[in-house]
N, C-alpha and C positions, 0 to 999 in steps of 0.2 A: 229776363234772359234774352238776351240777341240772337234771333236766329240766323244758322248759317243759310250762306246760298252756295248755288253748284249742286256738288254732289253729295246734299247732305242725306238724302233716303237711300243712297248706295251703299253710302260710309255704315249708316246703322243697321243696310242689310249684311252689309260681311259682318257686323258685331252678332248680330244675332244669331246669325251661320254659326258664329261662334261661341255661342252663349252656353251651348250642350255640355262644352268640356269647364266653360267659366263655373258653373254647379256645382261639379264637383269637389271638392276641400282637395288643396293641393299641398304635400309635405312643405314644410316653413321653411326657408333659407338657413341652414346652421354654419354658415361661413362666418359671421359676426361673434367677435371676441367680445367684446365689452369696452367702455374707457378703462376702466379699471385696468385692465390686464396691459395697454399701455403705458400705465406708469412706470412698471418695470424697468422701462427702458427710456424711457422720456418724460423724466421725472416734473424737467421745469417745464416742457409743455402742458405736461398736465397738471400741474401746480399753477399756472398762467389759465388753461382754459377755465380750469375748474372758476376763476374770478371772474368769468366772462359769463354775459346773458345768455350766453350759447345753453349752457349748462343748469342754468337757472327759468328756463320757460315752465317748464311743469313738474311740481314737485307735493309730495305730501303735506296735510296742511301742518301737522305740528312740527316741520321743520323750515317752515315759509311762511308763513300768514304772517302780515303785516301788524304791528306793535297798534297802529291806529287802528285798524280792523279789529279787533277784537275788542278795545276801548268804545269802537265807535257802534258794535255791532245791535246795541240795542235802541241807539240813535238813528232810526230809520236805513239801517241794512236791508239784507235777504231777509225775505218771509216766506218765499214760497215755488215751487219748480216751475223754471219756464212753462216745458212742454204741458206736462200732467194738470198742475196748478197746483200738485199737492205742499201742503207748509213744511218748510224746512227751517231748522236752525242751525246752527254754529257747528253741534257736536255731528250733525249729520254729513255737514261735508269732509270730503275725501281727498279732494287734490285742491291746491292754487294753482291759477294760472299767469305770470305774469306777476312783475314786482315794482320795477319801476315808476313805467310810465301808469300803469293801472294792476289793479289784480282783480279779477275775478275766481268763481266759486264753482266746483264739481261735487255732484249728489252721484251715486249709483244708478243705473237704470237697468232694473231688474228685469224688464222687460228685455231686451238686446243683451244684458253685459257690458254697456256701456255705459258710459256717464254723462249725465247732463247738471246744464250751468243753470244759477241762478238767477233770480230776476234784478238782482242789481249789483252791479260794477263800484271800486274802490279808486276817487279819482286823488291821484298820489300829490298831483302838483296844488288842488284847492283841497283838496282833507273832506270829499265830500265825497256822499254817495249818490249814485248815477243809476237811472233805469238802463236793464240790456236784455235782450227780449231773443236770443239767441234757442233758439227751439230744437235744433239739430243734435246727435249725441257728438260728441267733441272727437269720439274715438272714430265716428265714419265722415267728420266736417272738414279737422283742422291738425288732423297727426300725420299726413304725410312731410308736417314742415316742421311739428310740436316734438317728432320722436326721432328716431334712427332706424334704422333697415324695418319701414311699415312695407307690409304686402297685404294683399288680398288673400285670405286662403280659400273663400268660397265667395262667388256672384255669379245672381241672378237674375238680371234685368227686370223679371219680371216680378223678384221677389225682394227688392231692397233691404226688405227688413229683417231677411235671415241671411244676412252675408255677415263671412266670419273673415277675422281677421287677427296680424299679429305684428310685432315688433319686436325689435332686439335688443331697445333700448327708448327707454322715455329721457326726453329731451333731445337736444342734437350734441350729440355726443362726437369723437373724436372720427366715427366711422360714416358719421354723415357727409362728412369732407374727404374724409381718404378713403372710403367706402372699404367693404367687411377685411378684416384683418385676422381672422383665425391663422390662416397659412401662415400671413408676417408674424405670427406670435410663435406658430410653431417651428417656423424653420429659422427662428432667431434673428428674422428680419432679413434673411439670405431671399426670400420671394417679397419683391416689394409692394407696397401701397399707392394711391394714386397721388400725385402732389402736381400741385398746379405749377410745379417748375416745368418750361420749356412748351409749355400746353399754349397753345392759338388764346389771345385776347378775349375771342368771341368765345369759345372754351370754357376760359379763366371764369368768366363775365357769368354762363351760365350756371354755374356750380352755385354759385353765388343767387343768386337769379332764380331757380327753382322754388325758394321761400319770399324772397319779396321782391312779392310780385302778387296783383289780385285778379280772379281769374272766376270763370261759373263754369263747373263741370255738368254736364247734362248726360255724360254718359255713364260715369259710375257714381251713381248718385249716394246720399245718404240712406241710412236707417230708417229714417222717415219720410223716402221719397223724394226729398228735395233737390235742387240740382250742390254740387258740395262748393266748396270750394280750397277741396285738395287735390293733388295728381297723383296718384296710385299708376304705377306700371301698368301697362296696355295686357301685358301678361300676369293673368291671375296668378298669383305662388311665387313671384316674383319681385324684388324692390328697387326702387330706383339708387343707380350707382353714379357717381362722379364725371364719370364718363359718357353719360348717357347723354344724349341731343332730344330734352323732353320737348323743343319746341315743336317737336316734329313727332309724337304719336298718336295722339288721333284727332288730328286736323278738324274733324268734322263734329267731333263728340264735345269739344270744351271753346271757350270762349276767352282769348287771350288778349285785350285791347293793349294794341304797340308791340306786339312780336308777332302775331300773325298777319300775314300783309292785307288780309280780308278784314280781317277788327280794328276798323280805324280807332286812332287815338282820340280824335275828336266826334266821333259820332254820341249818335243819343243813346244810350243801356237803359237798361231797367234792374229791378232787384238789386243786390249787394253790388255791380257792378254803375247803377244809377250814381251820379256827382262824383265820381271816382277821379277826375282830374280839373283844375281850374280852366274854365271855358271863356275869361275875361279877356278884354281888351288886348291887355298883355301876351296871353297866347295868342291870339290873332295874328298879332302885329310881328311877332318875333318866330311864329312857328314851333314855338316851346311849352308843352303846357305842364307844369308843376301839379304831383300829385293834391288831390285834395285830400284823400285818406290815406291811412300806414298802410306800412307792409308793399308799397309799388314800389322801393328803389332801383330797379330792376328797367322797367318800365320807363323809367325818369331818366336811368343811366345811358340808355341806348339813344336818347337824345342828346345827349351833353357830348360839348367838343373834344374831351375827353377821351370818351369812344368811338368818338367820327373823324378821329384829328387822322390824315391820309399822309403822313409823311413818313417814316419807319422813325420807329423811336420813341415817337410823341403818343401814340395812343397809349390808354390805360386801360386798368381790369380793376375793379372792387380791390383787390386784391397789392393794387398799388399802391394804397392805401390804410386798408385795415386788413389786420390780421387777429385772429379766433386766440390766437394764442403767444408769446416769448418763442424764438427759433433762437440758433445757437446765433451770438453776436449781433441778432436783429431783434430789439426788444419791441414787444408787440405794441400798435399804435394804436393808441386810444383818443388823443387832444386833438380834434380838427384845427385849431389854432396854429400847434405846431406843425402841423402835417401841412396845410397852404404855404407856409415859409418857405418850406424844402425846397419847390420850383418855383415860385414868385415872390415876389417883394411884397412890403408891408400892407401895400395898399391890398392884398389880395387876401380879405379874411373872411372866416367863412360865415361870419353872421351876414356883411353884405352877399354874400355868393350862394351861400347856402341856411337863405333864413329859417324858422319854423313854420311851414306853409300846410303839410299835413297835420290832417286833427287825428289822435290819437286817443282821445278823450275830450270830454267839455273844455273846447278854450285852453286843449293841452294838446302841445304840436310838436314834431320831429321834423328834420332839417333835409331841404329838398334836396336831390341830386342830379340835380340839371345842369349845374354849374353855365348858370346863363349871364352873360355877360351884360347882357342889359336887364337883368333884375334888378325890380321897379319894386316889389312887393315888401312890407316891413315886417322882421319877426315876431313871428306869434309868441303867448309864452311857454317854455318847456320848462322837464323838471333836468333841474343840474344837481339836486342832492342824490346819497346815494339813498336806498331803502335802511329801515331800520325794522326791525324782525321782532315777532314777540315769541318766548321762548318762559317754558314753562319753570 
């Protein structure tokens, strides 16, 4: 973990000032419809998202486990719980997480109500299995990105371990983007949703931006003490919305490299935060540095000319490019390929521009978003197939 400077024993004395009321269990948000109840009315949306990885991060296993996972699983699989070390097998796990580029494996943790991961990973693109040593419960590490409307309903700074919590929805669902939709549902969409039409670039950018992106929380930490690396609303009982500027809530408590002006891009980190961006030649010389690990496109984007272009017009948001979902007459973009045509010519593809440079698994990479012009670096390999599921 990097520590802050300035005013970082200030910052943690107003948290603690304020930790009396963090204790207490705070009623859950019930403003959160469901996806489901979107269909109603935006049928091809959600006939379109539901195809989308959006909707597919964490799901039950016997309706996701992968076809080679369960072939492969007595050819040197999981044997046994991170955390505990106790042995686990196949029939024991409860959730997948992840399908494409990897999946891994959720056990119950009776201890919390939580669940925790196995000791080895499914790598999708070589067909093999991978150590992962992930020790934290998933429900206090990596669900403010994994679910939809997550809050805190009880923390304790002092007592990580009994902090309670909830969600409106596992996976990122329609309301992690248009944030809670009860009202839109019930006043037949006459009270609207958030949509990133008309919204500032920088806006656009962070919507998007909240989940990849990699970051050390040290102020609300996990289940088991660790610092997380999710961002839970600053306000216990409360979840983060589309509209919110999470750059900006507690400065001093988390650890943002390339959004916070204090966490240089190019400094040295430790922990999950350690090798997190290419420090090579290349960054030197261009001021660019291509993540090393997934989940930073976020972090990548705010460098690229892209987002920095200063002419009116020319800048972009995520959002200028991919979309979660089909909208009427705008079908959703999925081919990088096609999508670099649209404003440049042939020469501009995106294996040059945006090779596989983050590792996402062993010697399995996703495509940078720097879009740097003098990219020197050659694609790594990704997986282009889709998943294939085993089903009982």
């Amino acid at each position: 973990m990097q520590a802050k400077s300035g005013n970082l024993l200030s910052g943690l004395a107003m948290f603690a000032a304020a930790s009396a009321l963090a204790t207490a269990a705070v009623a859950a948000e019930g403003d959160y419809a469901g996806s489901k109840a979107c269909q109603k009315c935006h049928d091809v949306e959600y006939e379109t998202w539901q195809k989308s990885y959006h909707s597919k991060m964490i799901r039950p296993k016997d309706e996701a486990i992968l076809k080679d996972v369960v072939e492969q699983w007595a050819n040197g699989g999981p044997t046994k719980v991170n955390l505990t070390g106790a042995p686990a097998k196949l029939d024991d796990v409860v959730y997948v997480v992840g399908s494409k580029w990897k999946q891994r494996f959720l056990v119950k943790n009776p201890a919390t109500g939580g669940h925790l991961f196995l000791d080895k990973q499914w790598n999708t693109l070589h067909r093999k299995w991978e150590n992962y040593g992930q020790k934290n419960d998933w429900d206090t590490n990596c669900t403010t990105c994994h679910a939809t409307g997550f809050r805190l309903t009880a923390y304790d700074p002092k007592a990580p371990q009994e902090q309670k919590w909830a969600m409106a929805e596992m996976n990122i669902g329609c309301e992690a983007c248009h944030g809670p939709g009860a009202e839109h549902v019930k006043s037949r969409g006459k009270k609207p949703v958030y949509t990133s039409k008309g919204k500032s670039v920088e806006e656009q950018a962070r919507v998007c931006g909240y989940c990849h992106i990699r970051l050390d929380n040290h102020q609300f930490k996990t289940a088991q003490g660790n610092s997380s690396e999710g961002l839970p609303h600053p306000e216990v009982g409360k979840s983060w919305h589309p509209s919110d500027d999470w750059t900006k809530w507690y400065p001093e408590g988390v650890v943002i490299p390339g959004v916070q002006p204090e966490d240089k891009i190019d400094a040295a980190y430790e922990g999950d935060l350690k090798g997190m961006f290419k420090t090579d030649e290349q960054s030197k010389k261009t001021g660019i540095y291509d993540a090393a690990k997934h989940h930073q496109q976020y972090q990548e984007f705010l460098q690229s000319p892209h987002y920095k272009a200063k002419k009116a017009g020319q800048r972009m948001s995520c959002t200028s490019c991919h979309m979660s979902h089909s909208l009427e007459g705008k079908p959703r973009i999925a081919d990088p390929k096609e999508t670099c045509i649209k404003c440049h010519d042939a020469t501009y593809t995106a294996d040059k521009y945006m090779p596989g440079v983050a590792t996402t698994a062993g010697n399995n990479h996703i495509r940078t978003h720097t879009f740097n012009k003098d990219q020197a670096r050659p694609p790594g390999p990704r997986v282009t197939t889709e998943p294939v599921y085993f089903k009982k």
